[in-house]
Structure formats: C-alpha cells, structure tokens
C-alpha positions in Angstrom: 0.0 0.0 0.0 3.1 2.3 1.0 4.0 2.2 -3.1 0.2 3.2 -4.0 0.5 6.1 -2.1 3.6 7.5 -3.3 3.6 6.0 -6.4 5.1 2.8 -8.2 8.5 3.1 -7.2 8.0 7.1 -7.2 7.1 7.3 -10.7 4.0 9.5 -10.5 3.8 10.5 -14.0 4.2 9.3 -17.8 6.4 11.9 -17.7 8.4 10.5 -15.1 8.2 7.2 -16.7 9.8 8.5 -19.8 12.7 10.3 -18.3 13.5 6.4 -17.2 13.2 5.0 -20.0 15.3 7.6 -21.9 18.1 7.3 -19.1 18.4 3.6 -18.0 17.6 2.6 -21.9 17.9 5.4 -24.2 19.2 3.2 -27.0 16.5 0.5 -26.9 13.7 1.1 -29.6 10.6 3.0 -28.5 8.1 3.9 -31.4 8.4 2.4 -35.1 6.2 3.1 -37.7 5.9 2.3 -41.9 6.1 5.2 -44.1 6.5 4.5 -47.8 6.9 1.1 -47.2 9.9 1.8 -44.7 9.8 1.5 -41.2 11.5 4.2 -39.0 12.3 4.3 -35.7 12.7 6.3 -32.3 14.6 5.1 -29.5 13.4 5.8 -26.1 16.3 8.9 -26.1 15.3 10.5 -29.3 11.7 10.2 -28.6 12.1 12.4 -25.0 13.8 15.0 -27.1 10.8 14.9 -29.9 8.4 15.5 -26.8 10.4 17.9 -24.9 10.8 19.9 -27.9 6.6 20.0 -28.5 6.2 20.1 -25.1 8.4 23.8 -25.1 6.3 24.4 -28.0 3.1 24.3 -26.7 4.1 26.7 -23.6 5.5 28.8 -26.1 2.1 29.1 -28.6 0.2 29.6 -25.1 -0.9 26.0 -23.5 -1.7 26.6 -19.7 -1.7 24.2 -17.1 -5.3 22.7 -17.0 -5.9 23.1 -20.5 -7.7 20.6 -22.6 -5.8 19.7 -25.7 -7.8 17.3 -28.3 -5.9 15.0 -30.5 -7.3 13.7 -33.5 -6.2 10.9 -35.7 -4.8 7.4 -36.9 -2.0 5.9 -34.7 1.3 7.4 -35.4 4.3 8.2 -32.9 3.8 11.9 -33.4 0.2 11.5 -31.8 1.5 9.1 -29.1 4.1 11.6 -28.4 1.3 14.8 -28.2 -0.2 13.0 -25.2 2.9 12.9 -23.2 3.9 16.1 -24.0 0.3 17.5 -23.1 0.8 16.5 -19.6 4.4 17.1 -19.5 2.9 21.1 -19.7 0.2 20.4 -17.0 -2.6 20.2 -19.6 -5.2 17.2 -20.2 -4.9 15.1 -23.5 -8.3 14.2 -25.2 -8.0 12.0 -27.9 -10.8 12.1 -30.7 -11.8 9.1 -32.5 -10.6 9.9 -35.8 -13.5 8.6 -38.0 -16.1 10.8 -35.9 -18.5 12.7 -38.0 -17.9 16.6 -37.6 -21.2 17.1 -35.2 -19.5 14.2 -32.7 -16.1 16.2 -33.0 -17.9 19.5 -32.1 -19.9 17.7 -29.3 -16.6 16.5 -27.7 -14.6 19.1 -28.3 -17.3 22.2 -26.8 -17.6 20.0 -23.9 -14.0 19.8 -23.0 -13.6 23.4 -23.9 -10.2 22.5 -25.8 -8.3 25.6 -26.7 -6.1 23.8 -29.2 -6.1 20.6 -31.4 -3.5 18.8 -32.9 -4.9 16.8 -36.1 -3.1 14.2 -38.0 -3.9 15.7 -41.9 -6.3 17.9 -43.8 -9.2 15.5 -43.7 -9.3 16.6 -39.3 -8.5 20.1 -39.8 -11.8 20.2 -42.1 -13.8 18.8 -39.6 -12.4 21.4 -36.9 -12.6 24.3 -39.1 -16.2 23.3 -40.1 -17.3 23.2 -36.7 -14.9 26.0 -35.3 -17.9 28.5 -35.2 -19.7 26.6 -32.2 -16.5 26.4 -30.6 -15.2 30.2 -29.3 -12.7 28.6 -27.0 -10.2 26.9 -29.7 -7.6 29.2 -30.5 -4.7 27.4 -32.3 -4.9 24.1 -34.6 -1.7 21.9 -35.1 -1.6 19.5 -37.7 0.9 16.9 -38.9 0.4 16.1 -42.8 1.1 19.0 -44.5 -0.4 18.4 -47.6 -3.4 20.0 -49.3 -3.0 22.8 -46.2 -0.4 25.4 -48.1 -3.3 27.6 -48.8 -5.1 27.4 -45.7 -5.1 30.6 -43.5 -2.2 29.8 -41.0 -3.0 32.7 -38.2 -4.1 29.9 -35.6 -3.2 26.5 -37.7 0.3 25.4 -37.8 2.5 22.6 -38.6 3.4 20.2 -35.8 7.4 20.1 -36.9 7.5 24.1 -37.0 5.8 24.2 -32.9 9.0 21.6 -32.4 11.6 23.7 -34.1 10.2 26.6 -32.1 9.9 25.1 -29.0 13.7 24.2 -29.6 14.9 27.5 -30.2 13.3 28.6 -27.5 14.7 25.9 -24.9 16.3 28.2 -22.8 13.3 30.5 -22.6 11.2 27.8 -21.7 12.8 24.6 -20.0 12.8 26.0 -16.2 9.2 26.3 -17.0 8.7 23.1 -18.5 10.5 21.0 -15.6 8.5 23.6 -13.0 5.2 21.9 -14.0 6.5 18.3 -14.5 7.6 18.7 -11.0 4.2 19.5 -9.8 2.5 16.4 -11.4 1.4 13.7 -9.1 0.0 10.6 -8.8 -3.5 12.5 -8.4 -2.9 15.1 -11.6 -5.1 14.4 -14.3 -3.3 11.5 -16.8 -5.8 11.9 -19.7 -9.4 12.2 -20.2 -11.3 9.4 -22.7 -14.8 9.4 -23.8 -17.3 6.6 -23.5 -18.8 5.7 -26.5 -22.2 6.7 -25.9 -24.5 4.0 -26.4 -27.5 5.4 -24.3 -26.6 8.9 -25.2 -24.1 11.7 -25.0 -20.8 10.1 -24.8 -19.5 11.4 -21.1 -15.6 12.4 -20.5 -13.8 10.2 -18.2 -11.6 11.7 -16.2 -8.2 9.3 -15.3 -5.5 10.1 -13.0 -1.7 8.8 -13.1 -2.7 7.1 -10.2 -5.4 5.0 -12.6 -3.1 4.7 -15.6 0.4 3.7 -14.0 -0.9 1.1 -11.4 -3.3 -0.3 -13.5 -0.3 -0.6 -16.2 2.0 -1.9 -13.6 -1.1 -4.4 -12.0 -1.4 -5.9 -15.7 2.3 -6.4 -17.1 3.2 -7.9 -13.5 -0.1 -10.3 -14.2 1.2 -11.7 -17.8 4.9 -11.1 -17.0 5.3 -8.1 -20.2 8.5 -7.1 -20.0 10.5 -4.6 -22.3 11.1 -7.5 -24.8 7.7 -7.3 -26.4 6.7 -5.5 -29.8 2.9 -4.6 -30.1 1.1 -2.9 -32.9 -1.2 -0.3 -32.4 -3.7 0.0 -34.7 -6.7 0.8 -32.7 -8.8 4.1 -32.1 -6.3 6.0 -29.8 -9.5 7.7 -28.2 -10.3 4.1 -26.9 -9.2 2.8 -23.4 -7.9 -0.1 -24.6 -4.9 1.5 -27.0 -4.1 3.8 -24.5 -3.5 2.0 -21.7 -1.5 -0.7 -24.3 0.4 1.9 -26.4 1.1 4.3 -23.6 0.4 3.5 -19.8 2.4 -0.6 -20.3 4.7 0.7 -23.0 5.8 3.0 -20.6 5.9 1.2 -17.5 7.3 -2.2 -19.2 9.8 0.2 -21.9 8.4 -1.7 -25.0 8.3 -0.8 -28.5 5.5 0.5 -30.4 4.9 -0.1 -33.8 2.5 2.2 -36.0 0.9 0.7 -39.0 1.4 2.4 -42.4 -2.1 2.5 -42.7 -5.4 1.1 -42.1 -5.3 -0.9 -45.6 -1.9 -2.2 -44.9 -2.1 -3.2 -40.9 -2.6 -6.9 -42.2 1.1 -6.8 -43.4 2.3 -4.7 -41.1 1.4 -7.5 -38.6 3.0 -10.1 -40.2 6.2 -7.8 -40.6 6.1 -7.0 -37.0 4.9 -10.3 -35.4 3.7 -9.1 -32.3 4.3 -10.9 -29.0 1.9 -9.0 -26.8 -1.6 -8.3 -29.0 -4.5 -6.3 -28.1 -7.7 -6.7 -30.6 -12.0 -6.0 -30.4 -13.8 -9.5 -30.9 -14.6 -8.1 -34.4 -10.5 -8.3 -35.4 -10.8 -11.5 -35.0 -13.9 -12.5 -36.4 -12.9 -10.4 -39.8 -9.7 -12.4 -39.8 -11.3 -15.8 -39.6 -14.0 -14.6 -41.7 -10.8 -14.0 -44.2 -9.1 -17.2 -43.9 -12.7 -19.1 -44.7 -12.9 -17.0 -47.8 -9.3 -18.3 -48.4 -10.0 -21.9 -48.2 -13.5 -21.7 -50.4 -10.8 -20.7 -53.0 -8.1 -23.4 -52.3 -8.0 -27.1 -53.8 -9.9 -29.5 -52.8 -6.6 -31.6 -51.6 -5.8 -28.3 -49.6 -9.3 -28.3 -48.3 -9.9 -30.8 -47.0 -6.1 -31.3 -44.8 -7.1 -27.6 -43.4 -10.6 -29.2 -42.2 -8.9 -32.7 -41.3 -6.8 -31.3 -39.0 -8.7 -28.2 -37.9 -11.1 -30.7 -36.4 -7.7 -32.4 -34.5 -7.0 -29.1 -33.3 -10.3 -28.4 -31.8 -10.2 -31.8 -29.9 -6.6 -31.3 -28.1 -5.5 -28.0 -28.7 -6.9 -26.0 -26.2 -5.6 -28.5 -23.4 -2.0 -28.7 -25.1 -1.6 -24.9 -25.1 -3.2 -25.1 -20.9 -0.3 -27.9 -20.4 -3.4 -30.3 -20.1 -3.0 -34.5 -20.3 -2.9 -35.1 -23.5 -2.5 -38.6 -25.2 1.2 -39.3 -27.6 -0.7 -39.7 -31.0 -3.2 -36.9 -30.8 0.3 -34.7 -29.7 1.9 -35.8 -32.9 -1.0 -35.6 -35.4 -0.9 -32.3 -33.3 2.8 -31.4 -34.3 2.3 -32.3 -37.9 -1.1 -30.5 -37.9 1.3 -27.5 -36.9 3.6 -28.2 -39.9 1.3 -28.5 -42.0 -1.9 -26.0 -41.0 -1.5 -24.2 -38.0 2.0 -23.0 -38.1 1.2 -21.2 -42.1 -1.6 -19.7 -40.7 -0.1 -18.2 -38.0 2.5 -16.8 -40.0 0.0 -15.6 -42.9 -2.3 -14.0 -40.0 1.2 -12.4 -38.5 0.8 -14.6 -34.7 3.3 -16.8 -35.0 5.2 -15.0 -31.9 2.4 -14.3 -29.7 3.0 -14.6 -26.1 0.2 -13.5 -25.0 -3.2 -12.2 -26.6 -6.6 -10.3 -25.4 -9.8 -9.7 -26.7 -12.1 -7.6 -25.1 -14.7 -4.3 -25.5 -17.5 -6.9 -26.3 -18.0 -10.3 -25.3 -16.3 -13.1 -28.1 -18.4 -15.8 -29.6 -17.2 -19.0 -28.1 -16.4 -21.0 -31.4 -14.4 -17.7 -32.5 -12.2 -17.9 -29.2 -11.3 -21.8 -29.3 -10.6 -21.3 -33.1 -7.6 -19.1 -32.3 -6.5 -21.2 -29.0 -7.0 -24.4 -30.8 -4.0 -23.3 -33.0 -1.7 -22.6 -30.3 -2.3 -18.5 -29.8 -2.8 -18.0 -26.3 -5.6 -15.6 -26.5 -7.6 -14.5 -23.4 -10.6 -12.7 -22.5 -10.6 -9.6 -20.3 -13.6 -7.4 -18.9 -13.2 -4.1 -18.2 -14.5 -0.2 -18.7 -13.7 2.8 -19.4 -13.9 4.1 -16.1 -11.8 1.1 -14.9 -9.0 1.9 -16.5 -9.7 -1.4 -18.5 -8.9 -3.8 -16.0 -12.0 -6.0 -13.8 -11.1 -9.5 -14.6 -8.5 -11.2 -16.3 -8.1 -14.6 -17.3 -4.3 -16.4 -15.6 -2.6 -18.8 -17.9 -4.2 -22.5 -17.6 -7.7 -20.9 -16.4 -8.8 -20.1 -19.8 -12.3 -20.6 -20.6 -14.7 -19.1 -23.6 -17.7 -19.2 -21.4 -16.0 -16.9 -18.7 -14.5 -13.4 -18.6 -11.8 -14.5 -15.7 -10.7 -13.2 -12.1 -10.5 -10.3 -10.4 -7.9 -7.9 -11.8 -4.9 -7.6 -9.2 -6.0 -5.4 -7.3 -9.6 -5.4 -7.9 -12.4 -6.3 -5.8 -15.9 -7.6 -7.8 -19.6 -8.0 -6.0 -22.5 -8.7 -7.3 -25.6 -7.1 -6.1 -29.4 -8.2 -5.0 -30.6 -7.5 -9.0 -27.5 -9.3 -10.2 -25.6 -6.4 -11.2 -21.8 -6.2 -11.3 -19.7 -3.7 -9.2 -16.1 -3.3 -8.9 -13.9 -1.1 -6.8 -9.8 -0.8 -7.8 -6.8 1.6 -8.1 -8.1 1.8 -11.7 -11.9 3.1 -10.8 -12.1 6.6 -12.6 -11.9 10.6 -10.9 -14.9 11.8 -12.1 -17.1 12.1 -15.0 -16.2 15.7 -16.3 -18.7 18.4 -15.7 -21.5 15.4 -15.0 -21.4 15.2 -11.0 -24.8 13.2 -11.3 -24.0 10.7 -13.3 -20.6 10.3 -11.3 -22.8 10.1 -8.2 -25.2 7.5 -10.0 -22.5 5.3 -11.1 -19.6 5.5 -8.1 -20.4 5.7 -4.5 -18.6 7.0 -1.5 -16.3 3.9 -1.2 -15.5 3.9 -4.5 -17.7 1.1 -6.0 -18.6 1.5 -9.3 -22.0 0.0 -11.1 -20.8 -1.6 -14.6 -24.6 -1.9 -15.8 -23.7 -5.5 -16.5 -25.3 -8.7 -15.1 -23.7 -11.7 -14.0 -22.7 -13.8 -11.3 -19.6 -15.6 -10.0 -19.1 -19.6 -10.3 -18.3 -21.5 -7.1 -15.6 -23.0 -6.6 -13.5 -21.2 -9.4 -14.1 -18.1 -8.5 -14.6 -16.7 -12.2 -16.8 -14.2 -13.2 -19.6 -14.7 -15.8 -21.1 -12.5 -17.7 -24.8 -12.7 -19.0 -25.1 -9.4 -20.9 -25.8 -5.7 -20.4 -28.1 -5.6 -17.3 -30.9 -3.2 -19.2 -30.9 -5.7 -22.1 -31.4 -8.6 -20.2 -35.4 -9.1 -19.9 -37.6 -11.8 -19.7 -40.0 -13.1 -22.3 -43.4 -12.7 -22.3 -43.8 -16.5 -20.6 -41.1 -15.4 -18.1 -38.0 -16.8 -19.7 -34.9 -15.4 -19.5 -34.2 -12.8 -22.5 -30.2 -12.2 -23.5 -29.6 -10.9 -26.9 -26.1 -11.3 -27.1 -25.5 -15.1 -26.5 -27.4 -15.6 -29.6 -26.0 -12.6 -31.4 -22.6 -14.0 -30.1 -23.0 -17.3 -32.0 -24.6 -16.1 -35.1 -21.6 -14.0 -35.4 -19.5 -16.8 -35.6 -20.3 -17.5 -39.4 -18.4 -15.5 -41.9 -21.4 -14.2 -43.6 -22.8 -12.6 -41.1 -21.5 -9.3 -39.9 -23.9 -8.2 -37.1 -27.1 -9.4 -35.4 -29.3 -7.3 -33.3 -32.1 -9.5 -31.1 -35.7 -8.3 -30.1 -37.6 -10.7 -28.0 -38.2 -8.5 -24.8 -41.9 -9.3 -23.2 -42.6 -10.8 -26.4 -44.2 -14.4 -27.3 -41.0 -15.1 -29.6 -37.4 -13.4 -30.7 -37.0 -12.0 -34.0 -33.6 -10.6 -35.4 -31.9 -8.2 -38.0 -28.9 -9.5 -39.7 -26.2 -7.5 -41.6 -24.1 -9.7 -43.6 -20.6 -9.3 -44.2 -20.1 -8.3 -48.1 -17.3 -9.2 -48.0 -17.3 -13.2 -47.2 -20.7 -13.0 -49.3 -19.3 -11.1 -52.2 -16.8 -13.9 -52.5 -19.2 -16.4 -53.0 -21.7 -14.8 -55.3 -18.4 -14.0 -57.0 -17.0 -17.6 -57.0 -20.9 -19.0 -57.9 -21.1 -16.4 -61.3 -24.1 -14.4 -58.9 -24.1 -10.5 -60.1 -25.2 -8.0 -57.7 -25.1 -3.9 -58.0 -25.1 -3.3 -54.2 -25.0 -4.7 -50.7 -29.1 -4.2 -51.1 -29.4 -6.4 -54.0 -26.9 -8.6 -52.4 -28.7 -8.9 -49.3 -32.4 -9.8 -50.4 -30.6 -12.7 -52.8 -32.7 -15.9 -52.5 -29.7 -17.9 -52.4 -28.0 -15.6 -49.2 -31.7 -15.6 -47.3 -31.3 -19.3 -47.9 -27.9 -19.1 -46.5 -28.8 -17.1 -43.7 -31.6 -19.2 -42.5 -29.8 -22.4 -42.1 -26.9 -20.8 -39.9 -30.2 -19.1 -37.9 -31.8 -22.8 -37.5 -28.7 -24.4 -36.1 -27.9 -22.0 -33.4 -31.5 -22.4 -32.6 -30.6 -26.1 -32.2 -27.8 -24.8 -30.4 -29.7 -22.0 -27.5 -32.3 -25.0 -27.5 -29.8 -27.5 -25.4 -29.4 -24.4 -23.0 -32.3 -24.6 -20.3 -32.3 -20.8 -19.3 -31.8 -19.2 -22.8 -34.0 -21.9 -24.9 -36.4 -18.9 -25.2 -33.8 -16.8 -27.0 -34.4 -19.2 -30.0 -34.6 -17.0 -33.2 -38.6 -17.3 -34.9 -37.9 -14.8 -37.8 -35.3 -12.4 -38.7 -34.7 -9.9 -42.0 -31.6 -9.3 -43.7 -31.1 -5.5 -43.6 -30.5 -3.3 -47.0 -27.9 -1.5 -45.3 -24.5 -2.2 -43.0 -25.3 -0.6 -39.5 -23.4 2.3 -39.3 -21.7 5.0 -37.0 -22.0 7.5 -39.0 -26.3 7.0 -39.0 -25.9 6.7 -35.3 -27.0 3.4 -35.6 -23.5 2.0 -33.8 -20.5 3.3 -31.8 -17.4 4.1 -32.3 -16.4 0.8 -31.1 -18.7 -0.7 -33.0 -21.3 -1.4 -30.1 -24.6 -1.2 -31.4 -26.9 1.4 -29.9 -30.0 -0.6 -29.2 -32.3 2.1 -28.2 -31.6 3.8 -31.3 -31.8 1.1 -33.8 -35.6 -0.1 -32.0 -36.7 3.5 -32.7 -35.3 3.9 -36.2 -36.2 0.3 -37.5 -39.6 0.4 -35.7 -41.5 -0.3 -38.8 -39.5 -3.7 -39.5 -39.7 -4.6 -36.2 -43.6 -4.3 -36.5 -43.6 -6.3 -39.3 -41.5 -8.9 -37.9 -44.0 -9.8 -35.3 -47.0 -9.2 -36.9 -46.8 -11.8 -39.8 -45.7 -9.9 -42.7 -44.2 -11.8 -45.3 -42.2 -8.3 -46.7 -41.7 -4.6 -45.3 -41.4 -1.6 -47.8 -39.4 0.8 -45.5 -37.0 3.9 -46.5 -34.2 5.2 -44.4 -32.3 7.8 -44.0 -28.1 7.8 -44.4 -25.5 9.7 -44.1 -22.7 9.7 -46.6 -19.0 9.8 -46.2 -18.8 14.1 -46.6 -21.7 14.4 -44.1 -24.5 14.9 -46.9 -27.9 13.4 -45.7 -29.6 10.9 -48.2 -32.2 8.2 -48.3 -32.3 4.6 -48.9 -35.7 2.6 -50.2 -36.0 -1.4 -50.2 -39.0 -4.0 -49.6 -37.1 -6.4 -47.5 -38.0 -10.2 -46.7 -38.9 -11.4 -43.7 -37.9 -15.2 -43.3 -39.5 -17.7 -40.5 -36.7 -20.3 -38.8 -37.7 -23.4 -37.3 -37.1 -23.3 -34.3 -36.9 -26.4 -31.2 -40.2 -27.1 -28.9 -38.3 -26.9 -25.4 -40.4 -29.6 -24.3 -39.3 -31.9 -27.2 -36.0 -31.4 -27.0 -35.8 -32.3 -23.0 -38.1 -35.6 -23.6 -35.1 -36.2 -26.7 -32.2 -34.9 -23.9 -33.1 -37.5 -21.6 
C-alpha cells in the first residue's frame, strides 16, 4: 500500500516514466512506424527529445496548465508523443476518434472546452474548421500532414514540426518552466481524459489520473509477465481505453516498442512484418480475420481443403488443453505437431501470430467457437472485462484458467460484488476521478467507497471463482412466458459465421425473438463471385434468395444450439430480416467501437420490427443515411422477412433424456 501512495516506485507520472526509460535505456527502440513502405524508428532517447521539444512548444504558442488539448487521428508516434507532451505542460490530452463525424467532433470538443487541437492531416483540420464556429474557446490548430493545407489561413493553424523547431529555439526561454510543472504532477494530476462511446446517449468524458493509468499498467504487465522485450502494434482508435492503456500506460511502464501501422489498408502486413508478441484486438479483429481465412480456403483445392478441415477438427479436440499444459495422449500430440507443420503453423504466419505470447480480446463479449478457433491453434488468447472508467482492467483470465464461457478473475488489485438485481460492481486503483462536468451521473454510477456499477449482469461460479457474464443488465429481460431474455448469447453465436456481420435481437416481453442481420459483403461477395451471382449493391446482395437461404440455415442451427441451454432456450430465433444496409456510426446506428446502440436502432427500424412480429411476409421501409462528406440521403427497399424453425423446449428435454 506504501507504493500506492507514493507511487510505483516514485514514478507518478508518464512523464516520469519516460525520463526512465530515456536514461536507463535510451538506445533501446521505443516507437516504429511504416512510411513509404519503410519502417522508421525512435529510440526511447530520441523520442524524450521529440516530446520535450513539442512540449516547449506548446508553452510557447500559449498552453496553460489545465488546459484541454484534443488529439485527432490514426496511430502514429507523433500523436502518441502529443499525449505525453500535453501532460508534461500540465494540460489534459483528449483524444478524438478519428472517424467521428464533424457534429460528434464539435460535441466532444465544446464540452472539454479544448483551446487547441493537434490533427493528423487535412481531412481533421476540415472537420475542426467546419465546426470552429460553435466552438469560441479553440484558438490554435496543429496538424501533422502537410499536404493540401499550403493555402489554408495559418494565423491559428500550424505545422506540428514548425511548434518543435520553435519550441527548440526557444529551450532556454522555456525549459525551467517546463521542468517547473512536470515537478508538480502527481500521482493525483489528471493522466488523460477518454470518452465513452455513448451508447444510451451523449458520450461522457472520463476523467483518469496517473494514479489510474500507471498502477493499472503496472497491476497488468506484472499479471502476464510483459517485459520490455515485447513488440505490439497499435492499430486501434487512440481515443479508446484499450490502446491507451496498451500503447502508452504498459509501453511506458514495461519500456516496449510500439509499432505504428502504415495504414489502415496495410495493418494486415504490417502484422506479419512486425509479429507481435503482446496483442491487443476487439472481438470483431478476430472475427474479420477468420471470416478472411474461410474466404481463403473456399478458393483453395480441394486436396488443400480438406487437410485444413482434417486437421482443424484435431485441433479443436486437443489444442486448447496442449496450449493449458493439459494430459494429453502421444498420437493426438503428434498428429498435433504435424497439424502445426502443415496447417497451423502457415496460418499463424500468414495472419502475422506466429510470436504471440500473449493475446486479449475484449470491449465486447467473443463468440465462443471464434475464441477456441484461435486457441486451438496454439495463440494463447484470453478474454478480459473491463470499462472505461476502470482503466480497462475488472477481470482477467491467468494462464491454464482459460475458458470461452468466462471473462476470468479479479484484476490484481480489484475487488468484484454482485448485487441483490444481479448487477456487477467493482472497486480498484483503476476506478475513474470523475465524469467531467457530469457530477450526477458520477454520483449514479460511483459511491462514496469507491464502488462502481458496470450496468452489466452476471454472477460468479463457485468454486473457481470466475466471473460470468450474462449481458448488459438493461438488455437482459424476460420473455413474455417469463424466460430469460439475453440478446447477445445468440447474437454471439450467429456472429460466428463468416457471412454474417452483425445481429441485433428483439424478443423483450414478447411471445418469440426475431432478429436483423447485416451480412458481411465481404465473405458474401466472395461467393456470389466464385458462384457467377451479379449483384449492383449490398441491397441487391442482401435480399438474394440464395444468401436468405444461407442465412436461415446458420439461424436454425444456433437455434438447435440455444435450444440444449435450459435458461436461454427462449432466446431461440422465430424470424429475422436481412437488412439493405451495414449498420453504421456514422447514422448513429453503432459506436465508435462498433457497439450497437439498441435504443436507437428499435426507434429507427420500428416499422420492421412491426412487421417482424405481426406476420408480414415483406416490409417496404426507406431510411435515411449519411454519406462519407456528411450529406444526408435516403435509402428505399422491400425487405423479406424469413421464419426459422425453431426447437419445442419440451421436445427437445423428452429427446435430452
């Protein structure tokens, strides 16, 4: 406890943290990242210098202590470096996911009151400069791409590299002031603040100290032994939790590098370049990647086939237990071994995790088939569950306790009860300062000892101590004959087939569960493609006889599936539409981190949903979109609606026994 209170090890800062690392490892590598096809690279020396010198900058353009400074774009070391910098000054990093529409951007930024942003390119200086009327605090914009900006008005916008160079020639001007407020920065200062992704409403800006950050940094690579050996790639929003504790509070505390991606479109070779030992990914990574190599093997030879099914299915027999270090019989171990020559190990390599130490999944909960596909090769991926306002960390999952149907322990650290209603609270060195200018929903959500309410149900197992997770505690319901009602357990293991993208269940107080369905174009486009099918569109694509056809069969077998599960046999899907369109963040309809807003999407698709339960065979419906540049448009479509068979409960116990 002494070490809480002053600090791990006195380290109080990430500013602390890198003036170790630059003096007890300067030369070891820090920050990579692909630029023309060429990766460069920072050691932990050269990148304190990089951040001093934009750190002197932004005292000298005017940053004050307590300021709120928004950063906006894809993961590069330059944006990695603004964060430290930011609080090296005494001001408060806010990092803006970098696909948010212009309104979300203005939302964020007028609620912070950020007097200066620092943008990645053009594209993010539009949307500030668009919005910069309903914002009369922002005063000065920094950006990083120069391009397409030369004739831009450059009173209050200026180029990252030029706030260095003047922040170096002004070092002696500046630097007692600089070190003046790094001194004053303590394990109770303000380390960054995040924003939830808003899926009842306004996202909320969480507030998270050094405290929060470092220990929960140190708490985690002490769990899974990180050290400063590992390489990671960071590819994910930087305005998400996840990344920033992974790319900045344990790269700072373990001293690893981190490598930036060239760019969305090449991350897939990127990550086979880098071949990460420590990796960090949504559920939705991972289904797009398996969702990928199916696509793959549709197109192989039949020979080729049928070895990766052959011993696929071998691997989904033993290998879970041989990565747990489980009993595991001499032939199945060597049919094991040659499945690795043969299958796994290629796989691994083409899908860049052939050095992976250690793997997590987590922001929403991982169908199970999807999880034991990856373990059965030999990744040792786990599941986490965590918040925003925990810093990430409520349970983890230790090596040998792996389970798909579980979300782990306790976090070090981290104390979990369940209350009377079943819902899940937590209370740890990571529970969040406050939620900024939102004293009521802080009150609502964190009481005077520090509990916090996750909104999510679940219960812990005897015995093992686990924690299980059921779903989000106001989408759990009950059916209208009393059942239990959890949309994402079926959602979950729909997911699980490549040609479906996303599933959104309806069933609450109702006789019977319907569904929408987006399918993945991708995996579908392959095989219309490979089966001579035109299409002009997703829409067209969608309402295809043979995909409805498709879609229906994977719908009747996880029926067969939730029907062998006593409590959730009600969840059983009666009949579901294909959607004309993708959901979509931009409409509202998801996240940010691709969570899909419930409320929203019952409201908006309320005439479908009418349809679904009142026998229609089709729905005419048109709905409104939003393009790339913002413009508003409309989409028209009569959709299908297709009936599932589904499993009498009763039958299938009289069968069961």
């Amino acid at each position: 406890m002494a070490q809480t209170q002053s600090g791990a090890g006195g380290l109080q800062s990430l500013p602390a943290l890198l003036h170790r690392n630059a003096t007890q490892f300067g030369d070891a590598p820090a920050y990579r990242e692909k630029e023309f096809g060429i990766w460069q690279s920072w050691t932990w020396a050269e990148t304190a210098k990089e951040i001093e010198a934009l750190a002197l900058g932004l005292i000298n353009l005017g940053v004050n202590e307590g300021d709120f400074v928004a950063i906006i774009g894809r993961n590069r070391p330059y944006l990695y470096w603004s964060m430290v910098a930011v609080q090296s000054v005494g001001a408060v990093p806010v990092p803006v996911y970098q696909d948010a529409v212009a309104e979300e951007m203005a939302y964020v930024l007028g609620h912070c009151g950020a007097r200066f942003v620092i943008a990645s390119d053009q594209e993010q200086v539009d949307k500030v400069i668009e919005v910069q009327d309903e914002l009369h605090q922002l005063e000065h914009v920094l950006y990083l791409d120069p391009r397409g900006l030369r004739k831009y008005d450059h009173h209050t916008l200026h180029q990252y590299s030029h706030v260095q160079d003047q922040g170096r020639a002004a070092r002696d001007e500046w630097i007692t002031d600089l070190q003046d407020r790094q001194a004053k920065l303590t394990y109770e200062s303000t380390c960054v603040m995040l924003y939830t992704s808003g899926t009842t409403g306004k996202p909320k800006g969480v507030v998270l100290s050094n405290r929060n950050v470092i220990e929960s940094a140190k708490n985690s690579a002490d769990f899974d032994h990180l050290t400063r050996g590992e390489n990671i790639l960071s590819y994910l929003p930087m305005a998400w939790v996840g990344d920033f504790i992974f790319s900045i509070g344990q790269a700072y505390w373990c001293g690893f590098c981190v490598n930036c991606p060239e760019s969305q479109d090449t991350m897939m070779t990127d990550l086979r370049e880098i071949g990460p030992t420590y990796f960090f990914a949504p559920p939705r990574v991972f289904e797009t990647q398996l969702t990928n190599v199916m696509i793959r093997m549709e197109d192989a030879g039949a020979l080729k086939r049928r070895m990766f099914h052959h011993f696929l299915g071998h691997a989904k027999k033993v290998g879970g237990d041989i990565l747990d270090g489980n009993p595991v019989g001499f032939m199945d171990r060597l049919k094991y071994q040659l499945g690795n020559l043969l299958v796994y190990g290629p796989l691994k390599d083409t899908l860049g995790y052939s050095r992976i130490r250690v793997g997590y999944t987590a922001g929403e909960a991982i169908g199970p088939e999807i999880f034991d596909f990856y373990r059965s090769l030999g990744i040792n991926l786990k599941q986490l569950y965590g918040q925003t306002e925990a810093t990430v960390f409520i349970t983890v999952q230790p090596d040998g306790e792996v389970r798909a149907d579980t979300v782990g322990v306790p976090a070090p650290d981290v104390e979990i009860r369940i209350d009377d209603k079943g819902e899940i609270h937590y209370r740890s060195p990571g529970v969040f300062v406050e939620y900024y200018k939102n004293p009521e929903s802080t009150a609502s959500t964190k009481d005077a000892e520090g509990w916090v309410a996750t909104g999510d149900a679940g219960f812990i197992e005897e015995g093992s101590g686990h924690l299980r997770i059921i779903d989000r505690a106001k989408d759990v319901g009950k059916m209208a004959n009393g059942s239990m009602f959890a949309p994402k357990y079926v959602e979950n293991k729909l997911k699980f087939y490549p040609d479906i993208l996303e599933v959104v269940l309806f069933g609450n107080g109702k006789d019977r569960c319907a569904a929408f369905i987006n399918i993945d174009l991708t995996a579908v486009g392959n095989w219309a493609e490979r089966n001579n099918i035109a299409y002009a569109s997703y829409q067209e694509l969608a309402g295809h006889p043979k995909v409805l056809a498709s879609i229906q069969s994977h719908v009747e077998e996880v029926n067969r599936s939730v029907a062998a599960d006593e409590m959730l046999s009600g969840c059983q899907v009666h009949r579901f539409v294909v959607l004309h369109k993708e959901l979509d963040a931009d409409d509202g309809e998801i996240t940010r981190t691709r969570k899909v807003r419930r409320g929203f999407v019952e409201d908006k698709y309320d005439d479908i949903i009418t349809a679904l339960y009142d026998g229609s065979d089709t729905i005419s419906t048109t709905t409104e979109v939003t393009y790339e540049d913002g413009r508003k448009g409309s989409i028209s479509a009569t959709l299908n609606i297709v009936d599932a068979a589904v499993v009498p409960v009763a039958q299938h116990k009289v069968a069961a026994e």
